[in-house]
Each structure stands twice: as C-alpha cells, then as structure tokens.
N, C-alpha and C positions, 0 to 999 in steps of 0.2 A: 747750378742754382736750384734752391727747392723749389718745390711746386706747392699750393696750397691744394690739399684733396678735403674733401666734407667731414673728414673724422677729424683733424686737427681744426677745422673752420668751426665745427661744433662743437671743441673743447673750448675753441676761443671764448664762444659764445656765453655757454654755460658757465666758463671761469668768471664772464665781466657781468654778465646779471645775477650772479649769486650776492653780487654786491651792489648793483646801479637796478632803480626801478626804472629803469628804461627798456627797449626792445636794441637789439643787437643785431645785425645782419654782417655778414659774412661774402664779402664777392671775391669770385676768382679772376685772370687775367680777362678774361671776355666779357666781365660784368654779368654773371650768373650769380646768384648768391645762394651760395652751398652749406652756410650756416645762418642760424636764425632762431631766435626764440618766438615768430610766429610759423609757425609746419606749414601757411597755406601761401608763405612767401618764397620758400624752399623751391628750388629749379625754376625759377621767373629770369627775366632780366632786368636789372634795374637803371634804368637810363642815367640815374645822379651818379653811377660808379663810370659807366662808358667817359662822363665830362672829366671824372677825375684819372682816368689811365690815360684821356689825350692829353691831359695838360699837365700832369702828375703835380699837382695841386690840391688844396681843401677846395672843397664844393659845398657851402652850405644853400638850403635849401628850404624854402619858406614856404606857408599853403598856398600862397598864389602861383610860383614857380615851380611844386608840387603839383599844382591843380593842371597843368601844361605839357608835365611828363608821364611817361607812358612805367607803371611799376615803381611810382616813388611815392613814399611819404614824407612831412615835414622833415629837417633832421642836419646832419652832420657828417660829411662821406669823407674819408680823408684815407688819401694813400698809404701801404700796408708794402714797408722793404726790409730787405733782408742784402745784407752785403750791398748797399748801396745800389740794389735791383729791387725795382717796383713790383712785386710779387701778387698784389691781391686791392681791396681795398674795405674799409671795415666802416660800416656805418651806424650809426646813435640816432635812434627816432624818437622824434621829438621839437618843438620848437626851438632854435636855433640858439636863441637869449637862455635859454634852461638848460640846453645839455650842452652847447659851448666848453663851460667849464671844468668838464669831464673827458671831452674828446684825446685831447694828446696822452692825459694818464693813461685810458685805456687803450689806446694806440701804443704805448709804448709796453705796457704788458701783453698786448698781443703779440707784437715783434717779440720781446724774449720769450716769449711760447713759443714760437716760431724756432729764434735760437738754441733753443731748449731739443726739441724735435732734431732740429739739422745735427745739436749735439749727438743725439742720440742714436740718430743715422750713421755717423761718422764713427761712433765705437762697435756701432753692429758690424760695420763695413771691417775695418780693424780688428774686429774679433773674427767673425767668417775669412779673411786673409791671411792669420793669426794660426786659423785652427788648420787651415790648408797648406800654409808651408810647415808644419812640423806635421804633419800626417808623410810629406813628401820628403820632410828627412828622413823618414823609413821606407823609403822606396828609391832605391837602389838605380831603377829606370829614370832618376830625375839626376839630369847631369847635375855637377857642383857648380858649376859657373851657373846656372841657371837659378840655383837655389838661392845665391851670392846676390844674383840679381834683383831676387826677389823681394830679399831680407833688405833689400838698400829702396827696393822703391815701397816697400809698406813701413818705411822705419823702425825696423825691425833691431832694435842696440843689443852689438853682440861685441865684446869686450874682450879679452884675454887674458891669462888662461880662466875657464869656466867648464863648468862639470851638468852633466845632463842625470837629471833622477827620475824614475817611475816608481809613484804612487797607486798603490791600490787599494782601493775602499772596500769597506766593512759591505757584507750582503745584508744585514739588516736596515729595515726605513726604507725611505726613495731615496735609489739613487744619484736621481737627478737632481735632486735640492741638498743632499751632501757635495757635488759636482760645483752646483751652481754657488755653494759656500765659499770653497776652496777658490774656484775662481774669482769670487768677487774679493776675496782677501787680497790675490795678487793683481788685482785689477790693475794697481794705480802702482806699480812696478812695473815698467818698461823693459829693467836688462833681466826680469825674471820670468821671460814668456812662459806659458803654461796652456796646453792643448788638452781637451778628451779625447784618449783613444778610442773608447769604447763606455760603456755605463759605467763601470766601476775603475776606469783606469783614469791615471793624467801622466803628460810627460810634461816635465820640469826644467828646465836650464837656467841657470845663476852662476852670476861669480864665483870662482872656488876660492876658497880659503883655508887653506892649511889646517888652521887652528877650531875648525867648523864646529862645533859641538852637537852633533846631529842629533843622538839621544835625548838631550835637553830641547832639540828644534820638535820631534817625537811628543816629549811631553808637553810642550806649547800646541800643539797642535790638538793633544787630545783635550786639554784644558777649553780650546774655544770649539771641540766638538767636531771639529772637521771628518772622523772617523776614518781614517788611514786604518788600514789593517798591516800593512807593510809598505815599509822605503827604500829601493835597491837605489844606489849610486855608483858614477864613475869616479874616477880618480880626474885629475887635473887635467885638462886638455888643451893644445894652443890651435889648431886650427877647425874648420868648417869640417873637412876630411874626415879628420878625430870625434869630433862632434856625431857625425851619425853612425859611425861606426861603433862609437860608445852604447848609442842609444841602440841601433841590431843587438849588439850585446847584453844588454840587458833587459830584452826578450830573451835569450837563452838564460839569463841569470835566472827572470821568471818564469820561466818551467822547470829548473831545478829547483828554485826553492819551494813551489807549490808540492814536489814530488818527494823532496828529501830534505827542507826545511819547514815545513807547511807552520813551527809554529814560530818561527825565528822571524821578528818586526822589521829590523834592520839589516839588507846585508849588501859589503862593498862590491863590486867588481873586481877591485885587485885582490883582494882574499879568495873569491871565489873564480876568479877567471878560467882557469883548466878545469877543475871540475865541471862547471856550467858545459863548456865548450865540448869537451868529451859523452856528456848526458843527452846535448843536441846531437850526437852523431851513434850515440848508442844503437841506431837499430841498423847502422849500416856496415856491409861484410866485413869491412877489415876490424870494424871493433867489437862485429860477432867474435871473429875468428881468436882478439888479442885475448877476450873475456873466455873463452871455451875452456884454459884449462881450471880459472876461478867455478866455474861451474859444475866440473868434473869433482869436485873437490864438494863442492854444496849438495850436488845429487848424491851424496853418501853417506851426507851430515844432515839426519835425519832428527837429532837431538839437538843440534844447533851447537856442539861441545866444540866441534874443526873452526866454525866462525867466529866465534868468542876466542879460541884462541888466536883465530888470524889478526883477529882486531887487535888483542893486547900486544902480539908479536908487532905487527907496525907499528903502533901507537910508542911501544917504547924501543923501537927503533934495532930492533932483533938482537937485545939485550936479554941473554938469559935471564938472570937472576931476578931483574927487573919486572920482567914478561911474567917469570912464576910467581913471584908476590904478590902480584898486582890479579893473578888466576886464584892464589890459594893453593898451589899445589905444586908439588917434588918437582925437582928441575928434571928429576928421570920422565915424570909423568910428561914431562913439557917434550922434551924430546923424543918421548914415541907419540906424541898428537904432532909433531914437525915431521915426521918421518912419515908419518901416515900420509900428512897432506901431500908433501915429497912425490911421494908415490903418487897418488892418485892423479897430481897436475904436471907430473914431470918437471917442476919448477923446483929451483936451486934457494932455496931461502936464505941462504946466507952470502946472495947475492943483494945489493942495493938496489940496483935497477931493475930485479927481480919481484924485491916487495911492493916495489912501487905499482906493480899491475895486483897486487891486492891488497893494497892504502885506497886505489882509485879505482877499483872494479868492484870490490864491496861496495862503495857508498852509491856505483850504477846501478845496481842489482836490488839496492834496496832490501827490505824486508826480504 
C-alpha cells in the first residue's frame, strides 16, 4: 500500500488551489497534516482528520464544532484511499454550505495523483528489476533456473525464437538523454526489454524475424535521433541458455568491431562469429603461437608488398591468375612474392587450411 509522504501531500495541495480559493490541508494516517497551503499549519495535528480515520467517513465541521477542537478550522475533512485502503485524509477550509460542493471533485483528483504516483512507483520498481536481470544474463555466476525465475516473477515476456542486439551510442551530447530516448521509445514494449550497460551502451532483445530489415530499423532510428552509432545482433535463438550466450558474444563481437570494424554501423554474429571469437583469444599462447609464422612473414614486409599480396591471395581463394589481376602484376612476379612468403612462414599456400591462418590472422593483427 502507498504511503502518503509531504512531497506528494504537497503536490496535492498545490494541484487543488491552483484552482479553488480555498486553503487545502493534507493529513497522513495519524492525522498530521503534511500538506497545506497555510506553512504555519504544516507538522500540527488536526483533530477533524483523527474523527475521519476512526470512522472512515466525511467529517464536516462548522465554527462552533471548530471552536471545540484542538488544530481545526471551519471546513470539510474527507477520507483519502487508494486500493480500497484509507491512506490519508484531505481537507477544504472553509464554511461547510461553501466548500461542500467541491469536496469529492477534489478528493477524487487527489486519489488519481495518488494513482498517478503508485503508477509511477510501479515502472521504477519494473525498470530497476528490468535493468538487474539482464545485467545478470551477462554474468555467467547467475544460475539459468534462477534467471527463469526471475523473468516469471517481474513479468518479464520472453517468446520464441528471439534475438538479443547491442546498441552503442554516439559520444557526442549527453549520453544519458540519448539513453533515456531510446528507453522511453521501448517503454511500452514488454517482449522488447532493453537495459543500460553502461553510458553509451543498451542491450536489446525482441522477437526475431527472418525477414527483419535491420538497416531500414538503423535509418528509423537515426530519423527520431536516437544516435546509435552501431547495432551488433544475434541470429535467431530458441532458448534462455542461447539467449545469454548470444549476448557474452556479442561483447566479443564488440571489441572486434571497435578494433577492426570501427566504421561498419551494423554487424551479425553469424557473419562474424569466428573472427570475433579468435580476436577475444588473440593474446593467448596457443594463438600467439598459430599467428608466429603470419608474423615472420610481416616482420620482413617492410613495404607492405607480402601483405597486399597475402590478402589478394586469400581473398581470391589462391587463384593465380585471379590473385595477379586483381595485384596488377606477372603471374611470375606472383609467384616469387608466394615463394618468398613460403620461406619466411614455412607455410604451404597451396594448402586450404593453410590460407585459412592468413584469411584470419591478417584481420588479428590488424594494421
């Protein structure tokens, strides 16, 4: 049940005398009166409101029956509920015949203030529980059943199959009112929770749809100014399991693309899933070790001429003829820069599984 505290008791206030020349008071459950457009009435107790919480009744109240009570003026004290609970009670000063006619209207707009409030409670409450289970589908220490759990007691609609995306914002402006954009758009989308990771991030989960048109979702986005600077997504997912595992992955997506995509808007997970995955593990021995002879090979290519041709070599799939067109130069010239490299990496190029450690250890190594 809410509670009535002096900040809502005095919006009360101020809401119903911006309209009524009358005085307004404000009590809480103990007959204190914590709103009031007279200041010197503020923290008293009013004996008319005690008669209305014992009998939860109107109490009108006249200058003789006034002149008797201890903190009353003429007036109109009438009980203040909320969910069918007696919460407070709000009173109209003034002669009884005069402000009568006013009492229940403003009674009833103080209860939907009231309503209003407990609404407002209820989405903070739901957005703070909101933003705490998807921070906990990236932490790995939070069992699934637990998460499961969680998602069922904050009503949390999660559907099948659906795709988890991270959103990163533009470092231009505040990014808290770009943040607070984006969220308010998805507010009133339930199966489309959306959490802040951090200033400039959000993680996203929605229905997937085959037929998505993401790019065009991109340019709706930039149209109402949201400032996305980039959209990584997963591919279609059917369970809870899949779901944050999708999302850990797409923290590796985003560090590759910051490193080796930095100006590409849009990029999948299933597109990029091995490269990401391999970038994440780039500084550990066994992918020092697979990279050493791509390296050998670089430490010698001081002109950059071994790397241009390795790239055209993979790229057209260790296709002479291909490879030299696409260079500008003699298939002779092609094969003594493959010979060269040959040497230097002890690597077999006109092996497949061969190229493939520099298809994918060039785009490690970057620049």
């Amino acid at each position: 049940m809410i509670e009535l505290d002096s900040t809502l008791a005095q919006h009360i206030v101020d809401r119903a005398m911006a309209i009524l020349p009358h005085n307004i008071n404000v009590m809480d459950g103990q007959g204190m009166i914590i709103g009031s457009g007279d200041p010197q009435r503020l923290h008293t107790r009013h004996e008319g409101a005690q008669l209305v919480l014992s009998n939860r009744r109107v109490v009108e109240i006249d200058a003789q029956a006034a002149a008797c009570l201890r903190g009353v003026k003429p007036g109109v004290n009438l009980p203040l509920l909320h969910a069918e609970q007696l919460i407070g009670v709000l009173g109209i000063t003034g002669e009884p015949e005069v402000v009568r006619p006013y009492a229940e209207l403003v009674r009833m707009a103080a209860e939907m203030l009231v309503e209003q409030r407990q609404l407002q409670a209820e989405r903070h409450w739901q957005r703070h529980q909101l933003d705490a289970w998807m921070r906990q589908l990236l932490d790995p220490s939070v069992a699934l059943a637990q998460l499961a759990a969680e998602a069922e007691r904050i009503g949390l609609q999660l559907s099948w199959p659906r795709q988890v995306l991270l959103l990163e914002l533009v470092e231009e402006g505040d990014p808290l009112a770009r943040q607070a954009r984006v969220l308010g758009a998805l507010a009133n989308k339930p199966e489309q929770p959306c959490a802040p990771l951090g200033v400039r991030e959000l993680l996203l989960s929605r229905p997937f749809q085959a037929a998505r048109d993401d790019q065009a979702w991109l340019v709706q986005a930039d149209s109402r100014e949201w400032g996305i600077q980039r959209l990584l997504l997963s591919d279609g997912l059917d369970n809870l399991s899949d779901l944050r595992e999708a999302a850990l992955a797409l923290r590796e997506l985003q560090a590759y693309a910051r490193a080796r995509q930095p100006t590409s808007r849009l990029l999948r997970l299933e597109q990029y899933r091995l490269p990401a995955l391999l970038f994440g593990q780039r500084q550990g021995w066994s992918m020092q070790r697979w990279l050493a002879p791509l390296r050998k090979v670089l430490a010698q290519d001081a002109q950059g001429v071994l790397r241009e041709t390795l790239e055209a070599w993979c790229q057209h799939d260790g296709h002479p003829q291909a490879c030299a067109e696409a260079l500008g130069i003699h298939r002779n010239t092609l094969r003594y820069r493959l010979e060269r490299i040959a040497e230097l990496s002890g690597v077999d190029l006109a092996r497949r599984d061969q190229r493939l450690l520099f298809t994918l250890g060039l785009d490690l190594l970057g620049e």
